[in-house]
Backbone as CSV, one residue per row, in Angstrom:
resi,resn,N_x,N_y,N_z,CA_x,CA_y,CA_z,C_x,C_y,C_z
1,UNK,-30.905,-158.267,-67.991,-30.355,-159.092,-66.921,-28.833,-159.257,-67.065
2,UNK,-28.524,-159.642,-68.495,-27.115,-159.639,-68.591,-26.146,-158.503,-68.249
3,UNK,-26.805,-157.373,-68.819,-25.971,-155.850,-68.212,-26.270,-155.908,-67.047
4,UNK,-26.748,-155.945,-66.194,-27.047,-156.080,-64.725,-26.101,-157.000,-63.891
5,UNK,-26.185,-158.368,-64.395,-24.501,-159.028,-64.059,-23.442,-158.163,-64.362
6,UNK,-23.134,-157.483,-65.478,-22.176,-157.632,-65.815,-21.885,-155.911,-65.206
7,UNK,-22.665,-155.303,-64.744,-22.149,-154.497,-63.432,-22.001,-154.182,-62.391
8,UNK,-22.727,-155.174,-61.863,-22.211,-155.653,-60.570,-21.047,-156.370,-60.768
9,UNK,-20.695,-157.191,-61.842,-19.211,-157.385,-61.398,-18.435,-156.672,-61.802
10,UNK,-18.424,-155.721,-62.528,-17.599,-154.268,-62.513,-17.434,-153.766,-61.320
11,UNK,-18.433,-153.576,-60.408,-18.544,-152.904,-59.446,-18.269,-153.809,-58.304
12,UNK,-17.675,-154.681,-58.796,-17.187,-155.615,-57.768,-15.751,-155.748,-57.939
13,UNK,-14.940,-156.171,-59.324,-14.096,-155.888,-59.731,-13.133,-154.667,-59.209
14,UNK,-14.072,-153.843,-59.305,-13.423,-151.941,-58.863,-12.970,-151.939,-57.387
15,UNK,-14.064,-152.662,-56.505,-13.887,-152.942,-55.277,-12.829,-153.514,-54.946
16,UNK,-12.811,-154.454,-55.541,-11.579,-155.416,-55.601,-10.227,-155.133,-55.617
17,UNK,-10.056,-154.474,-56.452,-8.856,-153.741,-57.412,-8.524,-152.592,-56.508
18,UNK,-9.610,-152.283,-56.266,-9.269,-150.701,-55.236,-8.704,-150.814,-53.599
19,UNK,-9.225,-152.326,-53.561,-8.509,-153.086,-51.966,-7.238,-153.197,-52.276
20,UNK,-7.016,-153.989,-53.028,-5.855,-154.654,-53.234,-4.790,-153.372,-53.618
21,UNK,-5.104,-152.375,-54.286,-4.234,-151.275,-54.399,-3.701,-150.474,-53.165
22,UNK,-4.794,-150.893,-51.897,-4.286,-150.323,-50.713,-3.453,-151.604,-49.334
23,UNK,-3.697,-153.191,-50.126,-2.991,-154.170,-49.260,-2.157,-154.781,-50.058
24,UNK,-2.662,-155.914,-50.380,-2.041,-157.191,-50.914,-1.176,-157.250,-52.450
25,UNK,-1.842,-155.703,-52.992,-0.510,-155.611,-54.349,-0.335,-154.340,-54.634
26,UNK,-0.400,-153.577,-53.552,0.120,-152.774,-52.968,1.561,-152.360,-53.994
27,UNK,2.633,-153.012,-53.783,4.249,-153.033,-54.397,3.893,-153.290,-55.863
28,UNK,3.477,-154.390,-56.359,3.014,-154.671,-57.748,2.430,-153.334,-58.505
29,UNK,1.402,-152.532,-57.434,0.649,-151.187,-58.349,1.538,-150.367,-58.599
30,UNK,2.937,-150.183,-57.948,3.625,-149.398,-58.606,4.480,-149.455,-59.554
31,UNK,4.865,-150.842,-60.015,5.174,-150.967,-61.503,4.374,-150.238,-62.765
32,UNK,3.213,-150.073,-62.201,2.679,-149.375,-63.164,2.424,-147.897,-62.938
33,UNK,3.055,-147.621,-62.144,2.914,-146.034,-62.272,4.629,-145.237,-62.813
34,UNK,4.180,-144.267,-64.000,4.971,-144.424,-65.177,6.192,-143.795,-64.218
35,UNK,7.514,-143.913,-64.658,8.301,-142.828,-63.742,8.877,-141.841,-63.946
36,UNK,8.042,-140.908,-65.302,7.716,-139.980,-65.327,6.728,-138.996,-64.474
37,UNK,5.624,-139.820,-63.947,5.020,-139.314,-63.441,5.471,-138.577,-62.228
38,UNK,4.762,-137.055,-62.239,5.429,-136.149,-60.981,5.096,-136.096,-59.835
39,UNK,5.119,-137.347,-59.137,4.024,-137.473,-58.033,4.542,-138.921,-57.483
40,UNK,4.532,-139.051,-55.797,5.193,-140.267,-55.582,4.511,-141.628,-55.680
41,UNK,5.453,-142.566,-56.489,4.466,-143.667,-56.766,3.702,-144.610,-55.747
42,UNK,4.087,-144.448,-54.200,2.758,-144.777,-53.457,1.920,-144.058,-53.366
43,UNK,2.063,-142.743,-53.482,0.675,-141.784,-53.095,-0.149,-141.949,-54.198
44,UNK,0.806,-142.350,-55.394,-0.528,-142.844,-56.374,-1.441,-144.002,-56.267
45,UNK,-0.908,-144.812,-56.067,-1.392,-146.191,-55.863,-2.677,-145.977,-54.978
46,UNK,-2.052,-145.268,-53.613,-3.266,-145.139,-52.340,-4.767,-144.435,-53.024
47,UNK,-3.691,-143.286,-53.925,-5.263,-142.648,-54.479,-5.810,-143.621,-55.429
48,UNK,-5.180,-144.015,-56.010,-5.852,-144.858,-57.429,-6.572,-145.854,-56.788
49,UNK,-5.790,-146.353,-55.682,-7.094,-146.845,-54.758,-8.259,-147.108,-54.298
50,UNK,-8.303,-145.690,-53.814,-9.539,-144.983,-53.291,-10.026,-144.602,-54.096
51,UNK,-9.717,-144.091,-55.502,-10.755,-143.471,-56.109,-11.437,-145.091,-57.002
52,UNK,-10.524,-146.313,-57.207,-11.622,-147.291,-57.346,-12.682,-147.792,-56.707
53,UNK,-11.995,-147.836,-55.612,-13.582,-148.258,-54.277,-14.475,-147.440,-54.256
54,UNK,-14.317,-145.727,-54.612,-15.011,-145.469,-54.919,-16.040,-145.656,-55.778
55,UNK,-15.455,-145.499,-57.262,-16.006,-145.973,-58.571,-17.003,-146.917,-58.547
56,UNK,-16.199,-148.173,-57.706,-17.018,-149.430,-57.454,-18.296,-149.107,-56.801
57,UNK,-18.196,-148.624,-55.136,-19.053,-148.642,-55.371,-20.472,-147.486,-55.878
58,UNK,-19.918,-146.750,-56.727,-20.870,-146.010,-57.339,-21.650,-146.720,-58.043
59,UNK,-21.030,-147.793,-58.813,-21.359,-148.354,-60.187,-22.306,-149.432,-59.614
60,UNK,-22.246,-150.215,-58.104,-23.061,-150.774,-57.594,-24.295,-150.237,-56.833
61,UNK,-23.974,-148.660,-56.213,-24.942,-148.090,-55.429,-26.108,-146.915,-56.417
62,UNK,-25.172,-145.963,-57.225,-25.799,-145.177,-57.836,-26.258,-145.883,-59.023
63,UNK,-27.351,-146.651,-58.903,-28.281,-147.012,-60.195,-29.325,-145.864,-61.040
64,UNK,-29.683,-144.967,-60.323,-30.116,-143.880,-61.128,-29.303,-142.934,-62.235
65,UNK,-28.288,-142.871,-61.560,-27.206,-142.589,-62.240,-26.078,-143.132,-62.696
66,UNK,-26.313,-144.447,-63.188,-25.546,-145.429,-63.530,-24.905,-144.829,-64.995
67,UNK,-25.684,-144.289,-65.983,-24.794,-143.571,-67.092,-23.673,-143.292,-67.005
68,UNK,-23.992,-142.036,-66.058,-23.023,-140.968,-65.912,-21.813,-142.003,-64.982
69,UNK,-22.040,-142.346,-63.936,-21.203,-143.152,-63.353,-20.377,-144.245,-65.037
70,UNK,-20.873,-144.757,-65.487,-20.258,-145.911,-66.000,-19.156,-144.382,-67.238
71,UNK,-19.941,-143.072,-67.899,-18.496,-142.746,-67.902,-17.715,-141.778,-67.184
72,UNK,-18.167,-141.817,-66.043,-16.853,-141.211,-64.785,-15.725,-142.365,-65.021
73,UNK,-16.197,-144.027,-65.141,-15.248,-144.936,-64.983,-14.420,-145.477,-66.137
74,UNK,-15.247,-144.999,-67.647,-14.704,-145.270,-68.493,-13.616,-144.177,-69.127
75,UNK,-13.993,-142.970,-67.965,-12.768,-141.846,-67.864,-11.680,-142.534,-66.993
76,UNK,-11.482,-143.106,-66.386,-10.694,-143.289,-65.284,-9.626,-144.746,-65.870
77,UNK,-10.494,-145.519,-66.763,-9.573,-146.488,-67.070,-8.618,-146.080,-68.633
78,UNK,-9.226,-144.449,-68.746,-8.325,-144.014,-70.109,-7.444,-143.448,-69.337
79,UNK,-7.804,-142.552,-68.135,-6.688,-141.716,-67.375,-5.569,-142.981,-66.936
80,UNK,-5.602,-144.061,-66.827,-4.493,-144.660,-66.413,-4.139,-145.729,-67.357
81,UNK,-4.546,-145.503,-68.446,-3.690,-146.567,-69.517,-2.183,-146.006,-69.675
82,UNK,-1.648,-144.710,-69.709,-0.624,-144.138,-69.346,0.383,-145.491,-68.875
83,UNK,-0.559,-145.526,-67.544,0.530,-146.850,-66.744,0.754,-147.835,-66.843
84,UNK,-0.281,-148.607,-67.819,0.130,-149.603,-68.589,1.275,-149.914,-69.450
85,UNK,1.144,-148.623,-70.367,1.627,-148.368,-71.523,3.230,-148.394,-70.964
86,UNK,3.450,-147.289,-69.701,4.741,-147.362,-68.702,5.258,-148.799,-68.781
87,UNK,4.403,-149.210,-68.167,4.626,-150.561,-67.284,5.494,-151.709,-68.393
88,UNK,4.844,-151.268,-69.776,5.286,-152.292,-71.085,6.683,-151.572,-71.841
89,UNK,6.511,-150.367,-72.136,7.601,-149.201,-72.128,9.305,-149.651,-71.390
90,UNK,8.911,-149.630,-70.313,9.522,-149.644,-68.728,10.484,-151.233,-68.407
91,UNK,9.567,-151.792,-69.308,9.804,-153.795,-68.686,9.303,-153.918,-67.343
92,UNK,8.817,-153.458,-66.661,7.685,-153.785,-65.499,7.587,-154.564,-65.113
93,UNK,7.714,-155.540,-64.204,7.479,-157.303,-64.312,6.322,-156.734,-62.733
94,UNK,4.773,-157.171,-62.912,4.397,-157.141,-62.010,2.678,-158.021,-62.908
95,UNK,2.267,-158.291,-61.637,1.100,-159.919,-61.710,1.162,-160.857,-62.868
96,UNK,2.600,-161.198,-62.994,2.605,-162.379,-63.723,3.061,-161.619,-65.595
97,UNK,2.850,-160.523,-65.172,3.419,-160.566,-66.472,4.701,-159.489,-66.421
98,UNK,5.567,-160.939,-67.127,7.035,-160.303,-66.618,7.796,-160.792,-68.303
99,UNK,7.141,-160.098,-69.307,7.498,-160.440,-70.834,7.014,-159.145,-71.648
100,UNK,7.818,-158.816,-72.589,6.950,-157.765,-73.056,6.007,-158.187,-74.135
101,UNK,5.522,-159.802,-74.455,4.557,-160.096,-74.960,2.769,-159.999,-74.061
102,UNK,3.573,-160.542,-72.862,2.024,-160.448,-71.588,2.383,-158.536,-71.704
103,UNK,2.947,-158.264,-71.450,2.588,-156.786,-70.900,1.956,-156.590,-72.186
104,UNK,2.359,-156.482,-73.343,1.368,-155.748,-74.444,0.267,-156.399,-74.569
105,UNK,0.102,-157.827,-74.480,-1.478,-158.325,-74.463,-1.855,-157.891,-73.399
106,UNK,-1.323,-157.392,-72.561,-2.412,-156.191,-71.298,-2.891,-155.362,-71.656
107,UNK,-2.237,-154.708,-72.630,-2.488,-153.371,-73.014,-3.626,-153.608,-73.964
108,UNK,-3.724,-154.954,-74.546,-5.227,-154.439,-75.832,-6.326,-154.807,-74.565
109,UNK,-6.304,-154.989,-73.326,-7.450,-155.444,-72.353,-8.073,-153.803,-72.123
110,UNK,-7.167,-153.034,-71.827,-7.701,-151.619,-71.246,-8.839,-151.018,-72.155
111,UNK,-8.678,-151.426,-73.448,-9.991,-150.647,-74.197,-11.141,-151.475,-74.243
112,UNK,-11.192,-152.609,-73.982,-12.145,-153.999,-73.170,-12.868,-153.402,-72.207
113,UNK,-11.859,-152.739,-70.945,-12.361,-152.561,-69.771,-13.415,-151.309,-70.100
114,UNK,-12.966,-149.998,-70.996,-13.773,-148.853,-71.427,-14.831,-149.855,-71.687
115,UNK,-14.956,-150.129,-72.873,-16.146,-150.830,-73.651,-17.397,-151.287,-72.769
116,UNK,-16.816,-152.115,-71.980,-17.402,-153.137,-70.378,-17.733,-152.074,-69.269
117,UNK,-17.656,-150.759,-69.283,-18.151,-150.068,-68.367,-19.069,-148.898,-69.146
118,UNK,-18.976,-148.968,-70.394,-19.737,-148.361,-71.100,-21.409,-149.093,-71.753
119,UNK,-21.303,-150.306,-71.901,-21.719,-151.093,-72.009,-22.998,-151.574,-70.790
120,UNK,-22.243,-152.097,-69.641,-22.751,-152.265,-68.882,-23.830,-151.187,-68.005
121,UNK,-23.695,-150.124,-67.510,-24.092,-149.082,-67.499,-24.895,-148.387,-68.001
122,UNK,-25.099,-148.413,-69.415,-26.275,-148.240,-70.461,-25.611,-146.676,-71.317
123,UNK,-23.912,-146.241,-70.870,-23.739,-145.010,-70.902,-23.793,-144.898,-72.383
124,UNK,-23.288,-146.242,-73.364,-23.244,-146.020,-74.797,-24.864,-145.363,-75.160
125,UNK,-25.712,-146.100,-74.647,-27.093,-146.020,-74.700,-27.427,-144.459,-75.194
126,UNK,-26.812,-144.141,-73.619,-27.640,-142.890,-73.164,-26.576,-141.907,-73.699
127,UNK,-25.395,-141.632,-74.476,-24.762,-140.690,-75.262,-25.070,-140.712,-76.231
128,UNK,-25.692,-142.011,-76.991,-26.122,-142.007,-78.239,-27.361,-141.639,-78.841
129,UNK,-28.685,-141.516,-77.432,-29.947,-141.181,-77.192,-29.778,-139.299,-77.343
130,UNK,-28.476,-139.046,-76.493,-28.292,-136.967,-76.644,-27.906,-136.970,-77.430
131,UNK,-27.030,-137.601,-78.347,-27.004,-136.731,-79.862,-28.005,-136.797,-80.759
132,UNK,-28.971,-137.669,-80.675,-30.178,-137.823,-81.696,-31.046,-136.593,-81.335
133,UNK,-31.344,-135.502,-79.664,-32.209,-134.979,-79.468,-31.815,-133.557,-80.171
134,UNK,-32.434,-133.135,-80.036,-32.368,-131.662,-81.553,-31.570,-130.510,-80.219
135,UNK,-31.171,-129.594,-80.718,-30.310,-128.353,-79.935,-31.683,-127.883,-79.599
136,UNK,-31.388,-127.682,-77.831,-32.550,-126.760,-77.351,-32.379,-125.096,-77.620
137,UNK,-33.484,-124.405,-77.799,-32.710,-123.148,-77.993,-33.611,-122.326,-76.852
């Protein structure tokens, strides 16, 4: 029951996060996109977007495949620690954290968020269930 809360609000979270990347913090998401990156920092945002609402709602709709979904997502929050890391790198001042003490206590949250979608999902479960099964030949 508890993993069951606790992915639906992942998958609510994602939703969330993936709106707001296309309205209301919109300007804020691009503090965190590094400016190294070779690619313009709204077109990232829009995708990083979309590919959360997606995520989300996978992680709420695809329950058969909730594994694999939880690590499509626990790929996705390593693919953009990058921009964190920017964002603290950079001096970034965006949702309140405008210190490079909040920005680095952001940064120990991102391996939280892996954990919490690995977790929730059952994906630790079910990677740890295929290495126990013997090589098919």
């Amino acid at each position: 029951m508890l993993r069951t809360v606790a992915r639906v609000l992942l998958g609510l979270v994602l939703l969330a996060a993936g709106t707001a990347h296309l309205t209301v913090a919109r300007e804020a998401f691009r503090a965190q996109v590094p400016s190294w990156f070779p690619a313009d920092a709204d077109a990232v945002v829009v995708v990083s977007g979309v590919v959360e609402i997606v995520l989300g709602l996978a992680v709420l709709l695809l329950v058969r495949r909730r594994a694999v979904v939880g690590l499509v997502v626990a790929a996705f929050f390593v693919a953009i620690f990058p921009g964190n890391v920017a964002q603290y790198l950079e001096g970034r001042s965006a949702f309140g954290l405008d210190t490079d003490g909040a920005r680095a206590v952001r940064l120990l949250f991102q391996p939280l968020l892996v954990a919490w979608a690995l977790w929730c999902t059952g994906a630790w479960t079910w990677l740890r269930g295929r290495r126990r099964e013997p090589a098919r030949t």
